[in-house]
N, C-alpha and C positions, 0 to 999 in steps of 0.2 A: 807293854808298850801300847801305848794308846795311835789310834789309824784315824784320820780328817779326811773323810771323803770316801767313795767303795774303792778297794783295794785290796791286795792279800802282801803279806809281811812272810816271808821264809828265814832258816838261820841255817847254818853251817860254825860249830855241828847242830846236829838236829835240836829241836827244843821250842824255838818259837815256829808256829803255823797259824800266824792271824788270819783274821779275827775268832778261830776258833779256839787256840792257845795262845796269848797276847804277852804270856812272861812265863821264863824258864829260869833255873838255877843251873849256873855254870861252875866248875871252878875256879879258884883264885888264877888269875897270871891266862887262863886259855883268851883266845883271839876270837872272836863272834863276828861272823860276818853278815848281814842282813841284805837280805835280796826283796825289793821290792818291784809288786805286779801291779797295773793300776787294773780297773773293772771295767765291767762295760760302760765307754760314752766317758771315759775318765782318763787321764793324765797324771801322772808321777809329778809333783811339783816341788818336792827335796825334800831331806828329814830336816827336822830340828831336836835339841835336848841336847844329849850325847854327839850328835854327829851335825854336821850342814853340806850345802850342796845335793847334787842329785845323781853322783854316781854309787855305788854299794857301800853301804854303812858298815865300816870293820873299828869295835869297840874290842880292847885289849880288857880287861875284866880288872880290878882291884878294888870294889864293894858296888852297890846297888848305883843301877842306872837306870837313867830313862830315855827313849828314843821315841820320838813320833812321827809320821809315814805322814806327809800331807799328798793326797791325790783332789783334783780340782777337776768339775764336770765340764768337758770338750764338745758336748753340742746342746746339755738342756736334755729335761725331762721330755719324752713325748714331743709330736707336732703342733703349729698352734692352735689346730684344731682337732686336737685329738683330745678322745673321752673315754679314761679309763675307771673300770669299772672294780675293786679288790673285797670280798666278803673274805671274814674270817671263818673259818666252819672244823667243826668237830670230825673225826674221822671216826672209823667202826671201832680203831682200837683203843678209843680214847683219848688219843692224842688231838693234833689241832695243828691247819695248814693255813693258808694264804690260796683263795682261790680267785681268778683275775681274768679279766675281759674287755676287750676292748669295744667299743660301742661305734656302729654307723650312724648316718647323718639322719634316721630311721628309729634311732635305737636298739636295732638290731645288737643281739651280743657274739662275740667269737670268741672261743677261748684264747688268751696269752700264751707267748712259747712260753715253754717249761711249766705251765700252769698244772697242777697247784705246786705253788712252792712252799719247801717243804720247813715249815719256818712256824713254831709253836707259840702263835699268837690271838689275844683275844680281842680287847679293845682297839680301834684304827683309827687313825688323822690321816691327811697328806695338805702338801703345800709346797708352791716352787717344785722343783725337782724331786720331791722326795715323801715317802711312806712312811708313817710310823705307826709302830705296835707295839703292844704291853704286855708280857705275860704274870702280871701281878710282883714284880718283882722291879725288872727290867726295863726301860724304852729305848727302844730300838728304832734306827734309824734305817731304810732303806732307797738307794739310788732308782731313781727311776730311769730305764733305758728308752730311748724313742720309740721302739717297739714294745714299749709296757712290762719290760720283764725289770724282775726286783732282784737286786744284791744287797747286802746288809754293808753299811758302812764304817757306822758306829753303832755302841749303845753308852746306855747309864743305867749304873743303879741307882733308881731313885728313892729308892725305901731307905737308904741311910740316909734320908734327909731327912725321915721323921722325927720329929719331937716331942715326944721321947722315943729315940732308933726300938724300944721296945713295946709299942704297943703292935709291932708284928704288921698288916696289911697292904696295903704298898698302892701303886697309880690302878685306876680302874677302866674310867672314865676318859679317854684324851680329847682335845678340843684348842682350837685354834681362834689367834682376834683376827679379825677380820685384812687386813696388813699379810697374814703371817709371820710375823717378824717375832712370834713367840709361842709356844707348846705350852700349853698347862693338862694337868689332872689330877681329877678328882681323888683325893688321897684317901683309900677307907682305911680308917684307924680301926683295924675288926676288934683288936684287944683292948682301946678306951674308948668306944663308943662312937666319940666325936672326930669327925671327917673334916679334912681343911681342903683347899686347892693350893696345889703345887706351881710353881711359875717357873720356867725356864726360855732361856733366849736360844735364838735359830742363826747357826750360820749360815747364810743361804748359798754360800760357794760350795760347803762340805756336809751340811747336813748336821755337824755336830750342836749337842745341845750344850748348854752351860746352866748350871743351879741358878735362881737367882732366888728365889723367897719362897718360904711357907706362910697361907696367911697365920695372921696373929690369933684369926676367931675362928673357933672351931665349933662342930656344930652336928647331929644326927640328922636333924634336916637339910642339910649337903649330901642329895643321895645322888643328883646327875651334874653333867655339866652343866656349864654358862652360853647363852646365847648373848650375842655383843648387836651393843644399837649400831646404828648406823656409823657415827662418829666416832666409833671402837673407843670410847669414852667409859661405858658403863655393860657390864654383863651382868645376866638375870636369870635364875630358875626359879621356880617353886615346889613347894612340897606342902603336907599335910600331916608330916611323922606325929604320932599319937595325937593328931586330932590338933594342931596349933598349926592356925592358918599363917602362913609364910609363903608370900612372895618377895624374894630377896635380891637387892640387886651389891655390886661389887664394883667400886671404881677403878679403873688403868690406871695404874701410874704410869709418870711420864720413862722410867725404867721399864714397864710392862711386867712388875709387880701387882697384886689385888690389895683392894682393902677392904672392907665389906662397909656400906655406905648403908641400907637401910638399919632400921632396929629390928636386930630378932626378938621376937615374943608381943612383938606391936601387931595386930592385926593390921592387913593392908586395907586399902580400898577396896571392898567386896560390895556388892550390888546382894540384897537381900535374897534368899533362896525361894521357892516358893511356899506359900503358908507362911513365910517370914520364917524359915529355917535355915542354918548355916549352910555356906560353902566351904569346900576344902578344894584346894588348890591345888594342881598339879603338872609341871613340865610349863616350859614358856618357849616360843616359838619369834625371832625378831623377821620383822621384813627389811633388814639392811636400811630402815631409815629412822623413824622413833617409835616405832610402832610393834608390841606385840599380841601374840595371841597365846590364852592362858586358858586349858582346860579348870573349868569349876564343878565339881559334884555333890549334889546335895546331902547333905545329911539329918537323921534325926536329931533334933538337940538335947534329947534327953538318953536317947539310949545310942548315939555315935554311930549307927548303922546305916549305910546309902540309903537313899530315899528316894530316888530314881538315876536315868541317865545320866553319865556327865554331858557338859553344854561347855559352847565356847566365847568366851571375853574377848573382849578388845580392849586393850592397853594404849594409852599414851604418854613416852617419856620423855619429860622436859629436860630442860639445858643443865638442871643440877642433879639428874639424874629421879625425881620424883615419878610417882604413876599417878595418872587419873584415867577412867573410865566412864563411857555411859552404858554402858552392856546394863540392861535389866533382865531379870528372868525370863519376861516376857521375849526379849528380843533376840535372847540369843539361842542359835541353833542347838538341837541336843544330837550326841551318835547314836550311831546305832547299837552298838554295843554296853558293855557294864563299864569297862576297863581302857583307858588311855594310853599306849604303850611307848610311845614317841610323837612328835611334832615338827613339822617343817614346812616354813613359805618356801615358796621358789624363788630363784634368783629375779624373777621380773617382778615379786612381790605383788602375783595376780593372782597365787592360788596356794590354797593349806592342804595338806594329806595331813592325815590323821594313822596311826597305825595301832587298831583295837583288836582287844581280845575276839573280837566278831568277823573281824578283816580288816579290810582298807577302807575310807571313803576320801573325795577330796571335795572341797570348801573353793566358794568363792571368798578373797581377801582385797580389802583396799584400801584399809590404812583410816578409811576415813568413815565409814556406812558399817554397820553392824554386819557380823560373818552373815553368808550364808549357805545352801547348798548346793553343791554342785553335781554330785553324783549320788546316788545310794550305795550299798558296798561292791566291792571290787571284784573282790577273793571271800571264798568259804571259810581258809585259812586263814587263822588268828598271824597278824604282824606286827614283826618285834621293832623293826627300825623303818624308816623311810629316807630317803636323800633324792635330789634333784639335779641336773644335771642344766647347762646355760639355754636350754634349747626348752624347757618346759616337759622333759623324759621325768617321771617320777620312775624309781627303784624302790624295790619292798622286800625286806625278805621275811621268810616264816619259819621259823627255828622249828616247829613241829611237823609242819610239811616238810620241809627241807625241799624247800622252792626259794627262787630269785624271780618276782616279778619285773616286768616291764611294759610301762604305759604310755603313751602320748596324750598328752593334756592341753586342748583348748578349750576356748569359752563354750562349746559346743558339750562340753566333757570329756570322758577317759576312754579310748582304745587301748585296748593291750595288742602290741606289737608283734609282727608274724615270730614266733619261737618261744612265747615266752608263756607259760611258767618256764624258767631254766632249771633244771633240779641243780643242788648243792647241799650237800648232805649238812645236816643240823646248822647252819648258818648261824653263829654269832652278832658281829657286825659289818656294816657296810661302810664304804666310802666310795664317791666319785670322787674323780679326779680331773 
């Protein structure tokens, strides 16, 4: 029996325990009685399928049924100015939790009740009311309570939507257009190579997701997600898989389906390397209006070996979804570091964090004047992700420290914030919320 919204589903006799058990086998002719619980900050709004109305579902059994539990959120995710914090991190025995914080007006972190919850996830989104995780199989849907604590609502699987259900893989990557009004991820196809993004729609009353498309073009150079322009029109990453320079973008449909809009195998507009050697591309970063930033790394062109630092591009995306650039070698900043790990403007689209093999640094950004620097590194510790919060807090975490940075960022530069490194043990991914 499938659940719209967080809730728990009980039966008499025993058998269903949603969402942990969601279908049992009964005998022919017995009576099943279903008791529904709504969750935290949620409401009971009746079944439908087999049963209606909102008092206890009693289905007399004579072949395969279905019932669904709709519970609907009674105050909303969080306050309106609350800023929650959720990394997903590794545990000592292998396993992998939901570790969650909420944030002062400072950046300060507190841990969430019931934090870490205890929930085996690795990739994270949120949006409206609600969390979501992947554990390569599965996406999971989680309620958010005003006090930041997480209940699972729904899920899907969305590995049987691959095509072919057999090349095994499943979502990695999740990521959201800018709206919310839809989930995608990055789908690794580990057993044919080629990777697609997955498109699904958001209920924003229950959290439930709905299938809608796989794209049609698949691809090895699909290793992260998409960054969405401004006009949640067009989403963009880049890669460099075996040395073919790809920066690719994807158009919305008016469904919030993809469709992939550039030509792969075309070289983008790249600005020459220095000595007139290639770039390779990597990760695209949007400032919520048409503007990205796109790590470039030089390579030899004869023997495909780095050639120095990566440097950072500036992108601009017109109305049909094209790029143009004036980044020249000359002009554009290099990190500190070898390695690019992630990418992200702030929501004021004033400043880029970089997250390198080296540490952190953050970038003056403006849409319009070549990147430049803001800070030298941050952290000693190599960072795997970066995310920002409406107030200009960059978050970082460091899968090898198993730290959770926190900074305050203005034009002045980066303070890190009284308490923070936070430890969290091997940190996979971040999201603010």
């Amino acid at each position: 029996m499938p659940l719209a919204g967080a809730g728990a589903v009980t039966s008499s006799p025993a058998g269903i325990n949603c969402p942990t058990a969601c279908s049992a086998t009964f005998a022919q002719d017995t009576q099943v009685t279903l008791t529904a619980t709504p969750g935290v900050n949620f409401s009971f709004g009746g079944w439908s399928g087999a049963c209606s109305g909102d008092e206890a579902c009693i289905v007399k059994m004579s072949g395969a049924e279905s019932v669904t539990a709709n519970f609907t959120s009674s105050t909303g995710g969080g306050g309106a100015d609350a800023v929650f914090v959720y990394a997903s991190s590794m545990t000592d025995g292998g396993g992998s939790e939901i570790v969650g914080f909420s944030a002062s007006s400072d950046g300060q972190l507190t841990a969430l009740p019931g934090s870490p919850f205890p929930f085996s996830i690795g990739g994270l989104a949120a949006s409206g009311k609600f969390l979501f995780g992947t554990d390569g199989t599965t996406i999971y849907t989680y309620a958010i309570g005003k006090d930041g604590s997480i209940v699972q609502s729904s899920s899907l699987d969305a590995r049987q939507y691959n095509n072919p259900v057999d090349c095994s893989g499943g979502p990695q990557f999740l990521f959201l257009d800018r709206t919310g009004a839809n989930l995608y991820d990055l789908d690794d196809r580990s057993d044919c190579a080629n990777n697609s993004y997955q498109s699904f729609n958001l209920d924003n009353a229950t959290g439930a997701l709905t299938f809608l498309a796989d794209t049609t073009d698949t691809s090895p150079v699909f290793e992260r997600g998409l960054q969405f322009s401004g006009n949640d029109e067009f989403g963009f990453s880049a890669s460099c898989y075996h040395f073919n320079q790809e920066i690719f973008g994807f158009k919305r449909n008016a469904d919030g389906s993809l469709a992939l809009e550039t030509s792969l195998g075309m070289p983008p507009p790249l600005p020459d390397g220095p000595d007139g050697e290639p770039y390779c591309p990597w990760l695209a970063a949007s400032d919520g209006a048409n503007h990205l930033a796109v790590s470039l790394t030089p390579i030899n062109g004869s023997t495909f070996e780095q050639a120095g630092p990566p440097q950072l591009a500036l992108y601009t995306v017109d109305d049909a979804g094209s790029l143009s650039t004036s980044s020249t070698s000359s002009n554009m900043p290099q990190i500190a570091g070898d390695t690019v790990n992630d990418l992200e403007i702030s929501p004021s689209g004033k400043f880029l964090a970089v997250a390198e093999s080296s540490g952190l640094e953050v970038f003056n950004f403006d849409g319009e004047s070549p990147i430049t620097a803001l800070t030298g590194l941050l952290t000693s510790d190599a960072i795997d992700e970066v995310r920002w919060d409406g107030s200009d807090h960059l978050y970082a975490i460091s899968n090898s420290g198993g730290k959770l940075y926190v900074f305050s960022v203005d034009a002045s530069g980066a303070l890190a914030v009284p308490g923070s490194p936070y430890p969290v043990s091997s940190p996979t991914d971040l999201v603010v919320y």
